[in-house]
Structures are given as structure tokens and as C-alpha cells.
C-alpha positions as a Markdown table, in Angstrom:
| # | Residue | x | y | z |
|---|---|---|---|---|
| 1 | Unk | 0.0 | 0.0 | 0.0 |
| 2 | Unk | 1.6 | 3.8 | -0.8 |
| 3 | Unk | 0.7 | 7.0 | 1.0 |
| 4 | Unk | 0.0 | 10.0 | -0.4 |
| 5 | Unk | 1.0 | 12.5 | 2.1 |
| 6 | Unk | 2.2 | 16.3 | 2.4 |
| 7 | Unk | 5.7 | 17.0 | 3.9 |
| 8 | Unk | 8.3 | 19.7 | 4.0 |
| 9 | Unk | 10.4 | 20.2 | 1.2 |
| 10 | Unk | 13.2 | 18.8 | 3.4 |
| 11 | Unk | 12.0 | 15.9 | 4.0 |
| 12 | Unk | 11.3 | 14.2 | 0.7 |
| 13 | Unk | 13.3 | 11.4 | 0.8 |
| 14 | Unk | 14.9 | 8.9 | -2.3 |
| 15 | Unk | 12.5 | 6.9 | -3.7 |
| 16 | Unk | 9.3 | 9.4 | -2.9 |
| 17 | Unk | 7.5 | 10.1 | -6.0 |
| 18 | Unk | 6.0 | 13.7 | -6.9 |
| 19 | Unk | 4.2 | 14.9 | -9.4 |
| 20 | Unk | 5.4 | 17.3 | -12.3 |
| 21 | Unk | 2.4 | 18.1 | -14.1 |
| 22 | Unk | 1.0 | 16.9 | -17.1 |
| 23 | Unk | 3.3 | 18.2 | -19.2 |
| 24 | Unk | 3.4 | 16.6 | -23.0 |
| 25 | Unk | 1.3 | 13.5 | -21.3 |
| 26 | Unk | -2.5 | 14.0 | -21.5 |
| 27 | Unk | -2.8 | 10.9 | -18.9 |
| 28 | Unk | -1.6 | 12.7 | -15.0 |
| 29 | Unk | -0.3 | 9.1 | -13.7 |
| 30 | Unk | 2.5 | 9.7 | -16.0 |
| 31 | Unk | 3.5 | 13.1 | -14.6 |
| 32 | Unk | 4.7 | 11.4 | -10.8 |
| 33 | Unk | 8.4 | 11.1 | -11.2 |
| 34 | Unk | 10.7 | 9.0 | -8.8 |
| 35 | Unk | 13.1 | 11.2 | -6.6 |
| 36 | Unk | 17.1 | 9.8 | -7.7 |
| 37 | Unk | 18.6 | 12.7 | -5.1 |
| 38 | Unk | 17.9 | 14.7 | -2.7 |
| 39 | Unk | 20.1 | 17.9 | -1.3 |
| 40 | Unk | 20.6 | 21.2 | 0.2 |
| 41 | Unk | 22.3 | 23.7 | -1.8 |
| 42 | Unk | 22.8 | 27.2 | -0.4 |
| 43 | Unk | 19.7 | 27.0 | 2.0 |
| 44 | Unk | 17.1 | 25.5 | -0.7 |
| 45 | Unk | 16.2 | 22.4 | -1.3 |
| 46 | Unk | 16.7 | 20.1 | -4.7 |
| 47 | Unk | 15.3 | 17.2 | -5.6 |
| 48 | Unk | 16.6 | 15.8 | -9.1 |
| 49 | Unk | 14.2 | 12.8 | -11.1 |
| 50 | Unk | 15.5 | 10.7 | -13.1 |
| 51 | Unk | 19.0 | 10.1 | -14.5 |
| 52 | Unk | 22.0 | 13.1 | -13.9 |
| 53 | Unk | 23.8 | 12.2 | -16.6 |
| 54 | Unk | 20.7 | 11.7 | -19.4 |
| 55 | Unk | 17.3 | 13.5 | -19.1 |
| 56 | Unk | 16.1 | 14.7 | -15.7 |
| 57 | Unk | 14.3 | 17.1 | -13.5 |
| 58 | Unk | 15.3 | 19.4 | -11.4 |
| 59 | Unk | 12.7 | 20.9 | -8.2 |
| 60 | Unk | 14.0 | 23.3 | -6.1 |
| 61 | Unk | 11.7 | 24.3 | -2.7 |
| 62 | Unk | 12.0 | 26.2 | 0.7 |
| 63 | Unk | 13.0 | 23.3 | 3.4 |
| 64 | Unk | 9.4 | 24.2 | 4.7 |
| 65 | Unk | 8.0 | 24.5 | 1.4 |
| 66 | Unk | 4.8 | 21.5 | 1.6 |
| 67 | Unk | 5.2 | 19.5 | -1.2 |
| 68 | Unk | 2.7 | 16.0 | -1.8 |
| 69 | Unk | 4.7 | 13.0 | -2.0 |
| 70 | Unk | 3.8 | 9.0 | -2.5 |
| 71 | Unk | 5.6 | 7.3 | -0.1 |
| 72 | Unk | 6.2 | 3.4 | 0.0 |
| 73 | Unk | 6.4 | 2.1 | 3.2 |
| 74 | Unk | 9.9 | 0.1 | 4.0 |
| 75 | Unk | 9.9 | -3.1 | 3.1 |
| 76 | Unk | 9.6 | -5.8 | 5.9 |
| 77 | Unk | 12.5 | -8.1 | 6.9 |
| 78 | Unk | 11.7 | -11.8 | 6.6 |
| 79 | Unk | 12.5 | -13.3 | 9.6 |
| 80 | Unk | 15.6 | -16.0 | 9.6 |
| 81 | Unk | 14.9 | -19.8 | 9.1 |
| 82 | Unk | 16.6 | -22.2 | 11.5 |
């Protein structure tokens, strides 16, 4: 199950998904892009989608800044077997 939650700007972590729009894409599912790095440069915020060395996106926010997120929740261990 994912969440779809609000959080600061700062604490988007990898592996969140956020939306950028529609864009060229009629169909909005396509528009949620995977979070590949997240950082603080000179007090703001940047997350970067996708790849840095081929075609990405670059957001940057206020660290309070709200942004919505979907959120996978860690996966569970399996426990040993003896």
C-alpha cells in the first residue's frame, strides 16, 4: 500500500514520488516522477528525477516548502529460518 501524504520540502526522501504536471502527457499518472537525489544547496532544497547524466528534473523548494509525495512504506525483513 503507498501513501500520499504532504511533507516539507526537506524531507522528501529517495525513492518518494512527486508529481510534475502533465506536461506533453494527456494521462496525469504519468506526470509522478521518482526522486534519484535529494540535497541542500545554499539553504534550498533540490530534488533531481531521473538520471543526472541523461534526461532529468530538477525541483527546487524552501526546506518548509509542503510539497505532496507517494511514499512506500519500507519493506519488511523476513524473519531468519533455522
Amino acid at each position: 500500500m503507498t501513501n500520499k501524504i504532504s511533507v516539507a520540502a526537506s524531507a522528501v526522501r529517495v525513492g518518494d514520488h512527486i508529481y510534475n504536471g502533465t506536461g506533453t502527457n494527456a494521462h496525469p499518472t504519468f506526470a509522478w516522477e521518482t526522486v534519484t537525489e535529494a540535497g541542500n544547496v545554499d539553504g534550498l532544497i533540490r530534488l533531481i528525477t531521473g538520471d543526472l547524466k541523461g534526461l532529468h528534473g530538477e525541483f527546487w523548494l524552501e526546506p518548509e516548502e509542503q510539497i505532496v509525495v507517494i511514499r512506500y512504506p519500507a519493506p519488511v525483513a523476513a524473519p531468519a529460518s533455522r
